[in-house]
LOFIVO-808425 format. One record per residue (C-alpha): residue in three letters; x, y, z. Coordinates in steps of 0.001 Angstrom, whole numbers, padded with zeros to 6 digits, always signed. Each point is the difference from the previous one (the first is absolute). Example, Ala and Ser with C-alpha at 12.3 -4.5 7.8 and 13.67 -1.06 7.14 Angstrom:
<sevos>
ALA+012300-004500+007800SER+001370+003440-000660
</sevos>
This chain:
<sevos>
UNK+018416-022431+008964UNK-001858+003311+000089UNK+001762+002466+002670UNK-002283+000742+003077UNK+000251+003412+001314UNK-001959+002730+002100UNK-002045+002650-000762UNK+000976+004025+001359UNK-003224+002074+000291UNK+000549+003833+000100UNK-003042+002482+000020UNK+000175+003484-000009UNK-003066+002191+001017UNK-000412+003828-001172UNK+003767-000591-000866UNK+001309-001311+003539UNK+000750-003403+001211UNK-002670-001975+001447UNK+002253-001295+003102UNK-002894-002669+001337UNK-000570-001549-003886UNK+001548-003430+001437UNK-002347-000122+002967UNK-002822+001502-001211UNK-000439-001178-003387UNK-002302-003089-000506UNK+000402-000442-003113UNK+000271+001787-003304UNK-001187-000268-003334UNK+001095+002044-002527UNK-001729-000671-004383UNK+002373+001314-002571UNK-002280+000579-003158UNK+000974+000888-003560UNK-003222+001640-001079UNK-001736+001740+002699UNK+000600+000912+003515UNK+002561-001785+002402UNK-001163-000277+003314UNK+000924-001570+003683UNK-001806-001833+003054UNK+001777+000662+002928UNK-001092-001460+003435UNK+000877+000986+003567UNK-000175-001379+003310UNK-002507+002458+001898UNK+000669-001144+003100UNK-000412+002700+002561UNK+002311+001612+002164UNK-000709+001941+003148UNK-003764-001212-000190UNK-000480+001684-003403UNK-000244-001007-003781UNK+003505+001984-000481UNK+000108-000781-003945UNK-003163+001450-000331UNK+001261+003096+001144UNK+003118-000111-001860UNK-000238+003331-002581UNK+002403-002492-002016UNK-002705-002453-000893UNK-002619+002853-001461UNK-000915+000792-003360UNK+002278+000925-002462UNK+003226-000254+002024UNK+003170-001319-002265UNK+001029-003840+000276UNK+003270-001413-001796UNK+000570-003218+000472UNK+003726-001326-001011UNK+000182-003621-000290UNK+004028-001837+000476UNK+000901-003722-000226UNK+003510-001347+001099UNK+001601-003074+001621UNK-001677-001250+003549UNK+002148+001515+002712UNK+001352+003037-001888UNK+000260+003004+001339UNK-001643+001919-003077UNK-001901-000958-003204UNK+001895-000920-003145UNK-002475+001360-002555UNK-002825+002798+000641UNK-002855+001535-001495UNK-002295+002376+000497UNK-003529-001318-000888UNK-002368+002877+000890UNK-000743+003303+000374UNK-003450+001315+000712UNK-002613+001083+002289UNK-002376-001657+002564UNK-003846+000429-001359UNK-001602-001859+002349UNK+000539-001428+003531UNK-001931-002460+001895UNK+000287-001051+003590UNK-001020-003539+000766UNK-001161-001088+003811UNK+000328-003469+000479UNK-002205-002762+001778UNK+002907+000465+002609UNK+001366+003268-000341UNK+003333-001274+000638UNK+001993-000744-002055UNK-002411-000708-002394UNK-000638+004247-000837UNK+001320+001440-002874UNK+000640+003458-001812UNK-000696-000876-004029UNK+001612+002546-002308UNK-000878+000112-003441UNK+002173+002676-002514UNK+000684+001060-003586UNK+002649+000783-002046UNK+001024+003416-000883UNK-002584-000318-002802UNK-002554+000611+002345UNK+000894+003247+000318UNK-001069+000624-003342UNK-003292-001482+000821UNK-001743+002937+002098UNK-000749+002632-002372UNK-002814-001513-003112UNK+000654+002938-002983UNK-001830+000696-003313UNK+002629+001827-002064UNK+001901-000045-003410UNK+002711-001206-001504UNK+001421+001193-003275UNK+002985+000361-002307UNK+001709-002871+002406UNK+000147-003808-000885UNK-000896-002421+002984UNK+003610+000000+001044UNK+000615+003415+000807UNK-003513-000150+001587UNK+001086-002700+001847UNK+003271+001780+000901UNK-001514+003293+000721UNK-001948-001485+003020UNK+002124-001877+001598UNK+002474+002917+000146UNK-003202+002235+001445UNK+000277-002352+002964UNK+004091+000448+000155UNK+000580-003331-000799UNK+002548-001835-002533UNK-001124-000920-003201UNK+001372-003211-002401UNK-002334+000578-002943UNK+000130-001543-003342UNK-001279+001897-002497UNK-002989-000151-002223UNK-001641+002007-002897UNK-001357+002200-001325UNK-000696+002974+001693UNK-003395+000945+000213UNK-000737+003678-001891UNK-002762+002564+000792UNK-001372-000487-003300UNK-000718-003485+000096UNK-001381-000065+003960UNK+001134-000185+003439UNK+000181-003316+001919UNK-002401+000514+002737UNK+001237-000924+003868UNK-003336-000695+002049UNK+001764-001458+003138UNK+002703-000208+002158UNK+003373+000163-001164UNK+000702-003383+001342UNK-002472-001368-002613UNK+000590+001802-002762UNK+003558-001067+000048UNK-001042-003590+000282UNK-002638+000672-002629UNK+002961+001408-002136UNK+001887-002974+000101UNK-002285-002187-000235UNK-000923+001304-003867UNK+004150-000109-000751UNK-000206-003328+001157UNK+002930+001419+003007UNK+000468-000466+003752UNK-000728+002765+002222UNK+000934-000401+003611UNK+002185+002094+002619UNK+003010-001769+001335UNK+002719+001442+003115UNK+003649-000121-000746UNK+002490-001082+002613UNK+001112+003408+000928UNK+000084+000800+003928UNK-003204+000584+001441UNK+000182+003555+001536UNK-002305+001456+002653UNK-003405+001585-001075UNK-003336-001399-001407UNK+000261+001203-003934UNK+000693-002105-003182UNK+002866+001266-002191UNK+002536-000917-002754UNK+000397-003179+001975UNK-003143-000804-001437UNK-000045-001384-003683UNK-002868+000728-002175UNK+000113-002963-002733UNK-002024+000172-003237UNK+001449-002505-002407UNK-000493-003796-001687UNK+000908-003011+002390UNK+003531-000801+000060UNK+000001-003083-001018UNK+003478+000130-001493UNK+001812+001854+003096UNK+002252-002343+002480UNK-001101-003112+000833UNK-000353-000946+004368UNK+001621-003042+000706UNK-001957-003081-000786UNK-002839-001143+002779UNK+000019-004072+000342UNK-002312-001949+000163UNK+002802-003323+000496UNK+001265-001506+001623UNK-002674-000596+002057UNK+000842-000049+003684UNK+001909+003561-000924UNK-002011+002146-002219UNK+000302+003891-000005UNK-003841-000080-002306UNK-002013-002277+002375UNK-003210-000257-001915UNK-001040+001222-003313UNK-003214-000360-002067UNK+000055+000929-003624UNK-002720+000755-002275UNK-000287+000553-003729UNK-003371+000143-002423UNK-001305-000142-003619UNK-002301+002471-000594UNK+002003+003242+000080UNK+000675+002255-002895UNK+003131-000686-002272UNK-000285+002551-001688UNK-001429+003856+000246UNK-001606+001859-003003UNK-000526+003846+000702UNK-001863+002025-002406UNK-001560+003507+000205UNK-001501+002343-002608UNK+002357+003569-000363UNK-002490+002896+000311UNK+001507+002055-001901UNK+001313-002324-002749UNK-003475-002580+000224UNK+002971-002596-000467UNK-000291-003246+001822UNK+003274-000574+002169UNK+000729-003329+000563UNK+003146-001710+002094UNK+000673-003689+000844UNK+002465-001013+003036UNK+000475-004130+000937UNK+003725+000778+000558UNK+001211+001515+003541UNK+002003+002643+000316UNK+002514-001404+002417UNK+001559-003759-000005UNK-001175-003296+000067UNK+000187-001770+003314UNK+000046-003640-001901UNK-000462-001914-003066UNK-003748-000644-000405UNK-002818+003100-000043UNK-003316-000163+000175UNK-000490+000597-003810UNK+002539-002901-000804UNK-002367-002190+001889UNK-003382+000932-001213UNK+001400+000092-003726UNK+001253-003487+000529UNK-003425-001233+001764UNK-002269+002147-001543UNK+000470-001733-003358UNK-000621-003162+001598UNK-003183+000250+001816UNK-001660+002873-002271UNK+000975-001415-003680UNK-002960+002213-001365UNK+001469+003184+000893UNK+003590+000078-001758UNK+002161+002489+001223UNK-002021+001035+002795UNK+001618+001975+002942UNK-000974+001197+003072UNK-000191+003683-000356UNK-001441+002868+002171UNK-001303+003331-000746UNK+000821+003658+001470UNK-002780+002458-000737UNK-000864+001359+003144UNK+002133+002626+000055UNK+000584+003438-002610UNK+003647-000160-001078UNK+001925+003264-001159UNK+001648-001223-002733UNK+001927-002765-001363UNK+002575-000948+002820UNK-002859+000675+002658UNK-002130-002680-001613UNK+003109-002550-000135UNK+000605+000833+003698UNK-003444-000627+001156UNK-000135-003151-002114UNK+003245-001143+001725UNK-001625+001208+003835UNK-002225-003319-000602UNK+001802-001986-001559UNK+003202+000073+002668UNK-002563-001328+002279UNK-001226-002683-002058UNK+003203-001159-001057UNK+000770-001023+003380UNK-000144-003559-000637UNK+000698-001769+003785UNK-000619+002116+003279UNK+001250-002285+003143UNK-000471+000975+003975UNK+002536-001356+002550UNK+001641+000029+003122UNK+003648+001045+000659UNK+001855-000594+002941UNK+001494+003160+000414UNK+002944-001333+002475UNK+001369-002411-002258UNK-000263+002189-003305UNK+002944+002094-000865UNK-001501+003346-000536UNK-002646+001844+001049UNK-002502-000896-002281UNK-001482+002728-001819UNK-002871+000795-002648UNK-000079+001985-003315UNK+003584-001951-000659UNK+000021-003613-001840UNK+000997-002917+001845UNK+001627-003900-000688UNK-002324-002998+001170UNK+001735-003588+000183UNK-001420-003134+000703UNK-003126+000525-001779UNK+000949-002376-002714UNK+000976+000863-004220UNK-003246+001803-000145UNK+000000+002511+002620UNK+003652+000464+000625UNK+001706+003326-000586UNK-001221+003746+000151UNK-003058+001327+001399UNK-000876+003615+000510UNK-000824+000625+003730UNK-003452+002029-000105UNK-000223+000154+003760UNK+001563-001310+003484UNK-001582+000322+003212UNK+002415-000352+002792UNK-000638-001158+003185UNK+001262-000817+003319UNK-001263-000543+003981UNK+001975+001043+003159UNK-000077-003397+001807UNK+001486-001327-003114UNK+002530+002073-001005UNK+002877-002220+000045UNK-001451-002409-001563UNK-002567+000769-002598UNK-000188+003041-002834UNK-002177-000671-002558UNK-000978+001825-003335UNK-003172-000456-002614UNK+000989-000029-003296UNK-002178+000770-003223UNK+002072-000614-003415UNK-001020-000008-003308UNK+001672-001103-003340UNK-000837+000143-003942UNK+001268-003305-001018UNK+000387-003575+001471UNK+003105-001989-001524UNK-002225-002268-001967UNK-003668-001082-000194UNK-001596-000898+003462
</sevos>
């Protein structure tokens, strides 16, 4: 039997301790995301005090003030958590107050915030970039905004001679844009060092400009049996036909007038099961399309100029990564029986599915959420997984 426990909630504002979180707080709703900007939902009882809207008047709850929000589960009745984590860091960007039919208690402060990203979202440049690959680009401007930086690297470095890249943007996008063509995550994640007082991002903010990793340590499994007990309460998986197995890239050198040519249709991280999409259409293909021996299904990257040799592989892999992911499932976790925290940009066990689906999925995205009223008894967290292989033909 799955072990029930209770959730801690901890927020920090501009660095200090929000002392009325527990009586305040409505609920919160905080979306972990892989490949763009994390973000929170945070909702307040505005009910007045001393004949006034008080919240509204809070400097705490205005623009661009700092939220962390620290998450801990442990056993009902104990006097601390037995795991935390600290989910966000970021800024509020907008806040809405919201009168109700009866003012009271129906009234509520809506706060809506960013990551630390968003802080690299103000300022839209046109500059250059040369004699640096997308890696050290990548690196360069995350360390402009003083955070961290985990960045894999890529080549080659771009030379005067053969062109700048071109930013037209924010540095947000470009960094996204970056990735995006190396096929690589790009997101901003906090650490669990000790939140200290004061509204800036620093090293406890991680830059991250690398693949998914798919192969890092597993979370422990969700289940979806037995029934009456499940830590995964729902789940709905999906996966398709008609998606590339394959990527051709070519591109014509202009200096040699050489044609440059790559094929990928193998991933460049493991298998998360037996069965691929390729070793299903090759099978079925041959049986419903017996005019067309040996035909696969294969995509084409030409929309973009590669440098050279390794830039046109990498490009060629940026679509097919996403392609490749055979099965993408949505579910619902209940956060007080689960083990962990549940987390995304990390793989993750799912039981109870049956042969096909069992096993490892790669957790894309996880939005947490919780009430006030129900605190004790429900914490609940949206889960978006994907995986590049079933264990056999569904």
């Amino acid at each position: 039997m799955a072990k029930q426990n209770e959730a801690w909630l901890t927020v920090w504002i501009d660095g200090k301790p929000y002392e009325e979180a527990v009586d305040r707080i409505l609920s919160l709703e905080i979306d972990e995301r892989s490949e763009e900007a994390s973000s929170f939902r945070l909702s307040l009882d505005m009910a007045p005090a001393d004949g006034d809207w008080d919240l509204l008047a809070d400097g705490r709850f205005a623009l661009l003030h700092s939220f962390v929000f620290e998450l801990g589960l442990g056993p009902v009745g104990a006097p601390e958590p037995a795991t935390r984590a600290t989910l966000f860091q970021g800024y509020a960007v907008a806040v809405e107050p919201r009168f109700g039919e009866a003012r009271v208690p129906d009234s509520s402060l809506e706060v809506f915030g960013l990551d630390a990203s968003c802080l690299m979202h103000f300022d839209e440049r046109t500059r250059s970039w040369s004699g640096m690959s997308d890696s050290d680009i990548a690196r360069s401007i995350y360390e402009s905004y003083g955070f961290s930086a985990d960045v894999a690297p890529t080549s080659p470095p771009r030379s005067k001679e053969r062109g700048p890249l071109v930013q037209r943007g924010t540095d947000a996008e470009f960094v996204r844009w970056l990735a995006r063509r190396n096929g690589y995550e790009a997101y901003v994640e906090r650490s669990d060092a000790k939140v200290v007082a004061g509204a800036a991002s620093g090293k406890e903010i991680t830059g991250h400009f690398h693949a998914p990793r798919v192969d890092g340590p597993v979370q422990p499994d969700l289940t979806l049996m037995p029934q009456d007990t499940p830590t995964l309460l729902e789940m709905t998986a999906r996966w398709e036909s008609h998606r590339p197995t394959a990527v051709v890239g070519a591109h014509i050198d202009e200096r040699t007038r050489r044609v440059r040519t790559t094929r990928i249709d193998k991933p460049r991280h493991g298998r998360m099961g037996s069965t691929s999409r390729a070793d299903i259409l090759t099978k079925r293909l041959a049986e419903v399309l017996p005019a067309r021996p040996g035909v696969q299904a294969v995509g084409r990257q030409l929309a973009d100029v590669p440098y050279d040799q390794r830039e046109l592989e990498n490009l060629a892999w940026a679509d097919f990564r996403e392609a490749d992911w055979l099965a993408a499932a949505r579910g619902v976790v209940d956060g007080l029986s689960y083990p962990a925290i549940l987390r995304p940009r990390r793989p993750v066990g799912v039981t109870g599915a049956g042969r096909l689906l069992d096993g490892k999925w790669y957790v894309r995205g996880a939005r947490h959420r919780w009430e006030r009223d129900r605190l004790t008894k429900r914490y609940e967290v949206d889960v978006d997984m994907v995986r590049n292989a079933l264990n056999g033909v569904g």
